[in-house]
C-alpha positions, 0 to 999 in steps of 0.5 A: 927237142924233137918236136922242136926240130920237126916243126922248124920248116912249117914255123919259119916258112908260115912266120915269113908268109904271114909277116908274125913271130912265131915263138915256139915253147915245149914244157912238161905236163907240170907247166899248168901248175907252175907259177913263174912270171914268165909262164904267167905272161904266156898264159895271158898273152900267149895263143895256143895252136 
């Protein structure tokens, strides 16, 4: 949730400038190996920065 919080201002004001969505996700280190469709879907669609 911190690191949440402390990127909430350069999110939002590079959303607005850029005109995209920004989704912003933080899961464990056990995110790579688990298999829910939802994280399937990120892993396919989703751009890492």
């Amino acid at each position: 949730m911190e690191l949440l919080k402390r990127s909430d201002d350069l999110a939002a004001s590079f959303s607005l400038e850029n005109d995209i969505v920004i989704a912003r996700l933080c899961f464990g280190k056990d995110y790579k190996e688990r298999q829910s469709s939802f994280l399937m879907n990120v892993r396919r669609e989703g751009i890492a920065v």
